[in-house]
GUDREN-504804 format. One record per residue: residue in one letter; x, y, z of N, C-alpha, C, O, CB in turn. Coordinates in pm, 1 decimal. Atoms other than C-alpha are relative to their C-alpha. Glycine has a CB too. Layout:
GUDREN-504804
ATOM_code_n.u_n.v_n.w_ca.u_ca.v_ca.w_c.u_c.v_c.w_o.u_o.v_o.w_cb.u_cb.v_cb.w
ATOM_a_X_Y_Z_X_Y_Z_X_Y_Z_X_Y_Z_X_Y_Z
...
end
This chain:
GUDREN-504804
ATOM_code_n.u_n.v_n.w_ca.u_ca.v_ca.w_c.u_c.v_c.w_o.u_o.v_o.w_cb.u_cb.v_cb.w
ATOM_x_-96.7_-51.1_94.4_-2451.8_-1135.0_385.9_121.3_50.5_77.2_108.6_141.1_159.5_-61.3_112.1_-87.8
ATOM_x_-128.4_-89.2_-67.6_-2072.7_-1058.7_502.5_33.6_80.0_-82.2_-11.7_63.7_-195.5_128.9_-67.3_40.4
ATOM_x_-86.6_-124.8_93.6_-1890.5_-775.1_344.0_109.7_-22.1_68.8_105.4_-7.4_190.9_-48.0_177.4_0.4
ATOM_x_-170.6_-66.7_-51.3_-1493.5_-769.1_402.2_34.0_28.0_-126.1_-1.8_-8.9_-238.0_135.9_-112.8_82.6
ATOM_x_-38.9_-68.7_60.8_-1290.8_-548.2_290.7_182.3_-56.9_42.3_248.5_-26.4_141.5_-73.3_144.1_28.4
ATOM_x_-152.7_11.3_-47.4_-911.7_-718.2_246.4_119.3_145.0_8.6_234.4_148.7_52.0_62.7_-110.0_-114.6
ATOM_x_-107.4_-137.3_30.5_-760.7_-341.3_170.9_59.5_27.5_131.8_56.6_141.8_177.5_-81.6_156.3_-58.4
ATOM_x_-67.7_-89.2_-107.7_-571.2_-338.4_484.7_92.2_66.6_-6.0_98.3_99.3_-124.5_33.4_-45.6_86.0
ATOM_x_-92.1_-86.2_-22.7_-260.5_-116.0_583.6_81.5_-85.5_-93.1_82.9_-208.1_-82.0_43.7_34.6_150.1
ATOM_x_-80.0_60.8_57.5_-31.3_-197.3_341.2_-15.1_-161.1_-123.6_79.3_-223.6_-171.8_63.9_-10.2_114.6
ATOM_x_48.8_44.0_88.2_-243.1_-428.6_109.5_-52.0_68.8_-144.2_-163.9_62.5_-195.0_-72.0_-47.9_60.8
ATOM_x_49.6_-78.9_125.6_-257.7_-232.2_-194.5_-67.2_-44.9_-109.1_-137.6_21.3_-185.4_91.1_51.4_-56.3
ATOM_x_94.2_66.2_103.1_-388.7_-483.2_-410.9_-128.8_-59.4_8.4_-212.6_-80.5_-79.3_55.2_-87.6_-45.9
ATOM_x_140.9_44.7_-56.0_-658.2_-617.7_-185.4_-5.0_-156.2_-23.7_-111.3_-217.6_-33.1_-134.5_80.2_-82.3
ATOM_x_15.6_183.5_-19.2_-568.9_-1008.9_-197.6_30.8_-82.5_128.3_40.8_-204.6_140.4_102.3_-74.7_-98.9
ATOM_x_55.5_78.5_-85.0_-577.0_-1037.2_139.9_170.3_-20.3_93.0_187.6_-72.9_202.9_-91.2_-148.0_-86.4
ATOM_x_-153.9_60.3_-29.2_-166.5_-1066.2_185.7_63.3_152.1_-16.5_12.9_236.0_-91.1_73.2_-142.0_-133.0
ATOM_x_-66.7_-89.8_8.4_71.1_-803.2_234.4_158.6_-42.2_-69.4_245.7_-59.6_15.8_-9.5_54.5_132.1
ATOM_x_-120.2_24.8_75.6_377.9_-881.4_-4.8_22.5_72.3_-126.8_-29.5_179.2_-158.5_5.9_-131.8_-28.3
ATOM_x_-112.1_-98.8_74.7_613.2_-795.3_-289.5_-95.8_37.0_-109.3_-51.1_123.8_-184.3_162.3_-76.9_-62.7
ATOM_x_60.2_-42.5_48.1_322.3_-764.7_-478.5_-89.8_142.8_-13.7_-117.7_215.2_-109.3_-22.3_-73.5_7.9
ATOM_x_4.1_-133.0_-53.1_195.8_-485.3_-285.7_97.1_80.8_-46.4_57.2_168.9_-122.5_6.1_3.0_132.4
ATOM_x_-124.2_-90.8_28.5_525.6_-316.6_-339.2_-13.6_48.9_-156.0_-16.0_167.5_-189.0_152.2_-90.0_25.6
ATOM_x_1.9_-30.2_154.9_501.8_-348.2_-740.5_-117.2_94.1_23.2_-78.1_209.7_7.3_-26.6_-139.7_-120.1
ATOM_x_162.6_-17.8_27.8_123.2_-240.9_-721.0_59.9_216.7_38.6_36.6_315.4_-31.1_-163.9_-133.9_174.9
ATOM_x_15.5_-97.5_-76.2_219.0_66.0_-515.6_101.7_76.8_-81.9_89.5_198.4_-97.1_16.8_-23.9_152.2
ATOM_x_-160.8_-48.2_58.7_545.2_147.3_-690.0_-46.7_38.6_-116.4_25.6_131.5_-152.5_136.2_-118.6_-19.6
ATOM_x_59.0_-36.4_119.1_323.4_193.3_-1038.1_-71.7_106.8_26.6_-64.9_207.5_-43.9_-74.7_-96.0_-60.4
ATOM_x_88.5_-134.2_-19.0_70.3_422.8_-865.9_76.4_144.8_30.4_25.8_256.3_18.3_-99.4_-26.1_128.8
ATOM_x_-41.5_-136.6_-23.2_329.8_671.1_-767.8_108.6_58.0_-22.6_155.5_166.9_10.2_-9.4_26.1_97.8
ATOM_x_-136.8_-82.8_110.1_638.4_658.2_-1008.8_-76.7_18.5_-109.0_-108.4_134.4_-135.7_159.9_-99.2_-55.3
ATOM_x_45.8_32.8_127.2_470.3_536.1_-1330.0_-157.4_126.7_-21.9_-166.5_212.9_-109.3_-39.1_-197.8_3.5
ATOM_x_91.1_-67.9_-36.9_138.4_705.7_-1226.0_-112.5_-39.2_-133.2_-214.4_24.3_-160.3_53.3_154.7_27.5
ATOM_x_83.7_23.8_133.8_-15.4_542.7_-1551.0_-130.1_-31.9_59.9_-226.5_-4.9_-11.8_56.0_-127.0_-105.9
ATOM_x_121.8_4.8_-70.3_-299.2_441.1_-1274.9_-95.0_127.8_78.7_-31.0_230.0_103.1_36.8_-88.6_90.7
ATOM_x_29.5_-113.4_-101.3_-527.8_681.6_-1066.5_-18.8_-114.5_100.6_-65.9_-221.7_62.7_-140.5_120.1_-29.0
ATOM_x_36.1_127.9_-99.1_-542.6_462.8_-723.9_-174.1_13.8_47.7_-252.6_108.6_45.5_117.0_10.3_163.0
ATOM_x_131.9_34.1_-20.0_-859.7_316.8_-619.1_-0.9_112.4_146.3_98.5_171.0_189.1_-32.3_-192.5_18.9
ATOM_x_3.9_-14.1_-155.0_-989.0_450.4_-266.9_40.0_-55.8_63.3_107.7_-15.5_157.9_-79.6_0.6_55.7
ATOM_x_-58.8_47.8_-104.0_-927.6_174.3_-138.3_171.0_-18.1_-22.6_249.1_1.5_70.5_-76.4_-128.7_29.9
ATOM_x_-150.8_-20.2_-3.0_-566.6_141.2_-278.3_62.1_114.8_77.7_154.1_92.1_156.4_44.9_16.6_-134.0
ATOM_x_-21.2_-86.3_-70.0_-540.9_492.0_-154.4_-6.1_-24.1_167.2_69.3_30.3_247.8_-78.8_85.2_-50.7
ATOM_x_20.2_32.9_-137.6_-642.0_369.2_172.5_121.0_-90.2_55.6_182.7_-61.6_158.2_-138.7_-73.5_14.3
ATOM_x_-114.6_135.0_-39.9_-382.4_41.8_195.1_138.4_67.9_49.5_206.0_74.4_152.2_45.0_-112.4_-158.3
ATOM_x_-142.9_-100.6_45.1_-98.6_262.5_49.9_62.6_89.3_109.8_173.2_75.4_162.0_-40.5_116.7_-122.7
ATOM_x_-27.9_-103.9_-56.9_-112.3_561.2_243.7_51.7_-48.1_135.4_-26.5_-33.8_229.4_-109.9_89.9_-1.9
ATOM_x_-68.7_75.5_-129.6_118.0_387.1_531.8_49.2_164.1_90.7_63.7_148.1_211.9_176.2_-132.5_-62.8
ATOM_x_-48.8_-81.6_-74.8_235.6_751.7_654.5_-105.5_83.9_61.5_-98.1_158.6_159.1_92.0_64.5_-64.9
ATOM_x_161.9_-84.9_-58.2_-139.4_890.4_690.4_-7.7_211.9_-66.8_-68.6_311.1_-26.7_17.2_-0.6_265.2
ATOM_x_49.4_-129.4_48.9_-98.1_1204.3_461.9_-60.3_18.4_-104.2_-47.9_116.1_-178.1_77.8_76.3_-11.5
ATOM_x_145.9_-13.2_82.4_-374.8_1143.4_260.5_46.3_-19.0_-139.8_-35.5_-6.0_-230.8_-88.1_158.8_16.1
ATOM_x_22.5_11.1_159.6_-196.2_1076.4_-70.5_82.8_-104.8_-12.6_107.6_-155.1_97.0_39.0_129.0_-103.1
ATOM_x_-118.0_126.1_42.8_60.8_789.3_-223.0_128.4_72.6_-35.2_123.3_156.1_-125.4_-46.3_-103.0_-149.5
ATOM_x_-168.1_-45.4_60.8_475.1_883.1_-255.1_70.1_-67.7_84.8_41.5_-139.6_180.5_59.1_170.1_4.5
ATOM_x_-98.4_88.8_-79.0_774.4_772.2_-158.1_28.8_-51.5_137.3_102.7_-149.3_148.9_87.6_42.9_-14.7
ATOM_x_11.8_-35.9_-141.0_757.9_793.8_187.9_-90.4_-138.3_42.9_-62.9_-197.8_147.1_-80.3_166.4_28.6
ATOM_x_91.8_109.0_-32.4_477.7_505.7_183.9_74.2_-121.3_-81.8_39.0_-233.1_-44.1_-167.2_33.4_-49.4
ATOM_x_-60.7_95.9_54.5_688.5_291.1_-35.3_134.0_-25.2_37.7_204.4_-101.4_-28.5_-8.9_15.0_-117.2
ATOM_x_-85.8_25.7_-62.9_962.0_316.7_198.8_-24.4_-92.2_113.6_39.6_-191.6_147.8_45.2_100.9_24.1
ATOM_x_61.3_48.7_-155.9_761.6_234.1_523.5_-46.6_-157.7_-67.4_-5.4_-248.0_5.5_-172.1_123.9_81.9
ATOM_x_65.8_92.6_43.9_584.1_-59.5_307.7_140.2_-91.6_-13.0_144.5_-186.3_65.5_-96.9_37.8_-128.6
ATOM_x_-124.3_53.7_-7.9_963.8_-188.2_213.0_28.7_-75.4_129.7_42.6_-197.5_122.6_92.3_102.9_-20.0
ATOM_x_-40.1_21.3_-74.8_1045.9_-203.4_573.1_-123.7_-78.3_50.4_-82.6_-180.4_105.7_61.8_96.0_48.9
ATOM_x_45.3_102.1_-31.3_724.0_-375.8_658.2_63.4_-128.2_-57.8_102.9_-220.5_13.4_-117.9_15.0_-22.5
ATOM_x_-12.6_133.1_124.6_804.7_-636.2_383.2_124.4_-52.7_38.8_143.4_-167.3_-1.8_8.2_46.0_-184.5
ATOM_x_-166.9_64.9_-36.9_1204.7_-693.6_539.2_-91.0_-54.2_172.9_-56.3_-146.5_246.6_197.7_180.2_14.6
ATOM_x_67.6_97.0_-169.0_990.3_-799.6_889.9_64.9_120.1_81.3_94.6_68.1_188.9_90.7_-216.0_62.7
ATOM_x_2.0_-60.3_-87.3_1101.4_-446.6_1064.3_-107.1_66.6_61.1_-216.5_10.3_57.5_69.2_51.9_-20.2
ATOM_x_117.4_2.4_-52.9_890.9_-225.2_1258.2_-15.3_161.6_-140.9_54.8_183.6_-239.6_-10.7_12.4_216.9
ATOM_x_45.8_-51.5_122.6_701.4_71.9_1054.3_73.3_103.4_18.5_108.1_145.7_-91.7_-145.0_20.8_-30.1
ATOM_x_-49.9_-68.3_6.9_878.7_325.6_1176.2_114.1_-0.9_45.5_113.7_-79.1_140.6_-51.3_57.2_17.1
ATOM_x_-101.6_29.1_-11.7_1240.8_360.1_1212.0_53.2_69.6_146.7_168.7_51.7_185.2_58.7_29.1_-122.9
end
């Protein structure tokens, strides 16, 4: 039996790809907030490492997504 887990850094949706999809996904959990995030979304998301989802991770995720580096 394998187990993977696609939720990597910046995979918020868990399909395995880091794109603009991510961005929407992430951008609902922490303007709209109509979601509570999964763990593992919480896990993908949290690109700055302070344990919760805000702007700050949907900035860094942006700048992955233009091909820079994560931090400026």
């Amino acid at each position: 039996m394998t187990v993977w887990n696609a939720y990597g850094p910046g995979d918020v949706n868990g399909d395995g790809f880091v794109d603009h999809k991510d961005f929407v996904r992430l951008v609902l959990l922490i303007v709209v907030r109509r979601f509570t995030p999964t763990a593992n979304e919480l896990m993908a998301g949290d690109l700055n490492g302070n344990g919760r989802l805000d702007h700050r991770d949907a900035q860094i995720l942006k700048r992955i997504l233009k091909g820079k580096k994560k931090n400026p």
